[in-house]
C-alpha positions as CSV (number, residue, x, y, z in Angstrom):
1,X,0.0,0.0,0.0
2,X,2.8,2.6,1.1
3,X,4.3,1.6,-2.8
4,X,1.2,2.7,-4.2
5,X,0.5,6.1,-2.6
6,X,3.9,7.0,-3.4
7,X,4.1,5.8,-7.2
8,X,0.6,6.3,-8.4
9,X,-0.1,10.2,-7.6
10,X,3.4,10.9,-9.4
11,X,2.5,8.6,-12.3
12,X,-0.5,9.7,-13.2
13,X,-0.9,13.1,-11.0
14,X,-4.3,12.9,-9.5
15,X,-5.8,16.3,-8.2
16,X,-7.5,15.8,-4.8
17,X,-10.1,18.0,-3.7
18,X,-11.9,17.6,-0.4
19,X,-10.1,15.9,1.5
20,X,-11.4,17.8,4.5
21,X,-15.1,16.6,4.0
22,X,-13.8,13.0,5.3
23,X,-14.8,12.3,9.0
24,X,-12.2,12.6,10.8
25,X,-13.2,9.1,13.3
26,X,-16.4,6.6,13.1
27,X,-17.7,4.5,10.4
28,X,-18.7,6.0,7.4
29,X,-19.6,4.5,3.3
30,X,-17.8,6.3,0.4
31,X,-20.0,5.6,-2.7
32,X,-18.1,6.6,-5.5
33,X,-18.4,6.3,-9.6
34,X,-16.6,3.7,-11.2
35,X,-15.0,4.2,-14.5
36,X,-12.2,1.7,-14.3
37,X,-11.1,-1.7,-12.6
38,X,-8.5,1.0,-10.7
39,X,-10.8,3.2,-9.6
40,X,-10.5,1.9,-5.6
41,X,-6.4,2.6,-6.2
42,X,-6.9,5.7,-6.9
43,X,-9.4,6.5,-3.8
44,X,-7.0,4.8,-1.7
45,X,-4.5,6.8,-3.0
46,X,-6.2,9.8,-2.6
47,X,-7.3,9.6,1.2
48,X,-5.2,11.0,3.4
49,X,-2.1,8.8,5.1
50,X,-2.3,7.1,7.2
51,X,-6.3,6.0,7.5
52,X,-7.5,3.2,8.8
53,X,-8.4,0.7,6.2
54,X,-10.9,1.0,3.7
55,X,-12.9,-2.2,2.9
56,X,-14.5,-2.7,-0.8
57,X,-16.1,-5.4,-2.4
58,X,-15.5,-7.4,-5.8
59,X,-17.4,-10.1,-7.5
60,X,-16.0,-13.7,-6.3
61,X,-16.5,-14.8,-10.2
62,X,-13.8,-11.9,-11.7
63,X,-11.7,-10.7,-8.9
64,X,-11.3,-13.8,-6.7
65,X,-10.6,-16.4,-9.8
66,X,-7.1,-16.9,-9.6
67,X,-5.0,-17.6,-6.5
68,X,-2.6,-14.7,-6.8
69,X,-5.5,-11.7,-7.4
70,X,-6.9,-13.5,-4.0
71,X,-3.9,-12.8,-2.1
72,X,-3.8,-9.4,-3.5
73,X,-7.3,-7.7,-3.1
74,X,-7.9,-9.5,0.1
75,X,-4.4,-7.5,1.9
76,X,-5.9,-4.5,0.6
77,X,-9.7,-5.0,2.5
78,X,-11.2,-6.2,-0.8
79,X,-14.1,-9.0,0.2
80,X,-16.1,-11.4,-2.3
81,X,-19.8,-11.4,-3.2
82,X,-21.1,-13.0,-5.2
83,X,-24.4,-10.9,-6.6
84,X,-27.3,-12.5,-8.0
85,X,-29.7,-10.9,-10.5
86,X,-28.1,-7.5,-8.9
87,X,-28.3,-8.0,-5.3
88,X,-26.0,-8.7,-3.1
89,X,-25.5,-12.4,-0.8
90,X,-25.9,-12.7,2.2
91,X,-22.2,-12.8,3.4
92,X,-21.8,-9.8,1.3
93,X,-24.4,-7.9,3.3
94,X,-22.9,-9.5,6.9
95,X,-19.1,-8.5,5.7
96,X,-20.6,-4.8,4.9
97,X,-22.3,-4.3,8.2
98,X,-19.6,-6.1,10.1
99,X,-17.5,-3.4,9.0
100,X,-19.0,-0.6,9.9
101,X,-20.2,-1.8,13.2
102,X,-16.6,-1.9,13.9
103,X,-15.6,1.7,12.8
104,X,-14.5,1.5,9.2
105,X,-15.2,2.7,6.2
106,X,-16.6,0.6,3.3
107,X,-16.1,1.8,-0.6
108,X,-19.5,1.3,-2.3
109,X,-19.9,1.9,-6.2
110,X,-23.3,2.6,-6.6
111,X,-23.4,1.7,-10.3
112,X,-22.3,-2.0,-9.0
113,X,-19.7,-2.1,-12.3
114,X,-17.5,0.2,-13.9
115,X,-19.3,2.1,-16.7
116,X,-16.6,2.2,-19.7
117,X,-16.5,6.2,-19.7
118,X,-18.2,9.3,-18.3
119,X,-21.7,8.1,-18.1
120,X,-23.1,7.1,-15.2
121,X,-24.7,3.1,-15.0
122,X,-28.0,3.3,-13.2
123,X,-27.6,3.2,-9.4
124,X,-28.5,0.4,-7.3
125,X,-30.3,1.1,-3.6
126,X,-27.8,-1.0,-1.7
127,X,-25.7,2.1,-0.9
128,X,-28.7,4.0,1.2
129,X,-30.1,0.7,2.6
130,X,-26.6,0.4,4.5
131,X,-26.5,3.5,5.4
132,X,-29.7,3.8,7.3
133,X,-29.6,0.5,8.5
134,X,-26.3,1.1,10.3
135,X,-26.9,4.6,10.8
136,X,-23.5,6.1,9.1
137,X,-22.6,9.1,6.9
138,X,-22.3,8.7,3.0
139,X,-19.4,10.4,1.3
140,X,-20.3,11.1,-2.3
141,X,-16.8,10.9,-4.2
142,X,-16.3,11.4,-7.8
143,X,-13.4,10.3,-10.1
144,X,-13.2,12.0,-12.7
145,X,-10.3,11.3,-16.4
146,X,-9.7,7.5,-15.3
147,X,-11.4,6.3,-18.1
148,X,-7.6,5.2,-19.9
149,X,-4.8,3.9,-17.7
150,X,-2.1,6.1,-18.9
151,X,0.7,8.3,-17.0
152,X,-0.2,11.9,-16.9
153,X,-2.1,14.5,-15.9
154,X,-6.3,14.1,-16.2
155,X,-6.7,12.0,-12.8
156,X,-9.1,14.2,-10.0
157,X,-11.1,12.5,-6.9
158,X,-13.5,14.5,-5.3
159,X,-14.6,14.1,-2.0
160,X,-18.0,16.1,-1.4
161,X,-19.7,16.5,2.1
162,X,-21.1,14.1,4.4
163,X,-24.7,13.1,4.3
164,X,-26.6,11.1,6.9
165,X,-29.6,9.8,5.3
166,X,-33.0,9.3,7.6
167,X,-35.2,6.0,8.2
168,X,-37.9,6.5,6.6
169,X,-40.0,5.7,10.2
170,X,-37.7,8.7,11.8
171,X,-40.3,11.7,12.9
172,X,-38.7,14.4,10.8
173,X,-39.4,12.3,7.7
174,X,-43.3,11.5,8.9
175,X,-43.9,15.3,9.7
């Protein structure tokens, strides 16, 4: 990890912006856009050092199909799921809320794949369902140029202001 926050923002000088909307303590989600299979390097990169860990999750089918991207993405606090017909399993759910009951942060791409270039996929619900379930801030982040892996300027991660979404059974949302 210390390899890549060193190499990465020199390589392919990513802008940061916002860095000060991250809590500072407690669990929070981070739901992001995903325009490349290295998007969560370059969040991870883009946090500030040192954080605790971040946890994200990958499909068991592409990212967990050979024995040396296992031993990877798992020392970097990726987990499986395995999603069917768009949700999420059940281990995937416990793993998510596991983490946060614990204090840390979970990456979340909303779009639940990478969308090939600046439009967004349509966004999937899981992201405010943990949330209010576990009663923890969102951090909207946007990546921006990552569509091409090539050295050089173009890279920007935008962290935007906390937002604590409300059950929907909370008084302030039934008044």
């Amino acid at each position: 990890m210390a390899i890549l926050r060193r190499l990465l923002p020199k390589l392919f000088r990513i802008t940061i912006e916002g860095i000060e909307n991250l809590p500072a303590e407690g669990p929070y989600i981070i739901a992001s856009n995903h325009q490349a299979w290295y998007d969560p390097a370059l969040l991870i990169v883009a946090l500030p050092n040192p954080v605790p860990m971040v946890y994200s999750m990958a499909r068991r089918d592409t990212v967990f199909n050979r024995g040396w991207k296992r031993a990877i993405v798992r020392r970097v606090g990726v987990f499986a799921i395995a999603p069917h017909e768009g949700d999420l399993d059940l281990t995937g759910l416990a793993s998510v809320y596991h983490v946060l009951s614990r204090g840390g942060r979970v990456l979340i791409f909303p779009e639940g794949r990478y969308s090939r270039g600046r439009r967004l996929r349509p966004l999937k619900k899981g992201v405010a369902h943990f949330a209010v379930q576990a009663g923890v801030p969102i951090v909207p982040v946007a990546i921006d140029g990552a569509t091409r892996l090539r050295p050089g300027p173009g890279r920007k991660v935008t962290a935007l202001k906390p937002h604590t979404p409300e059950h929907p059974n909370s008084r302030s949302c039934l008044t």
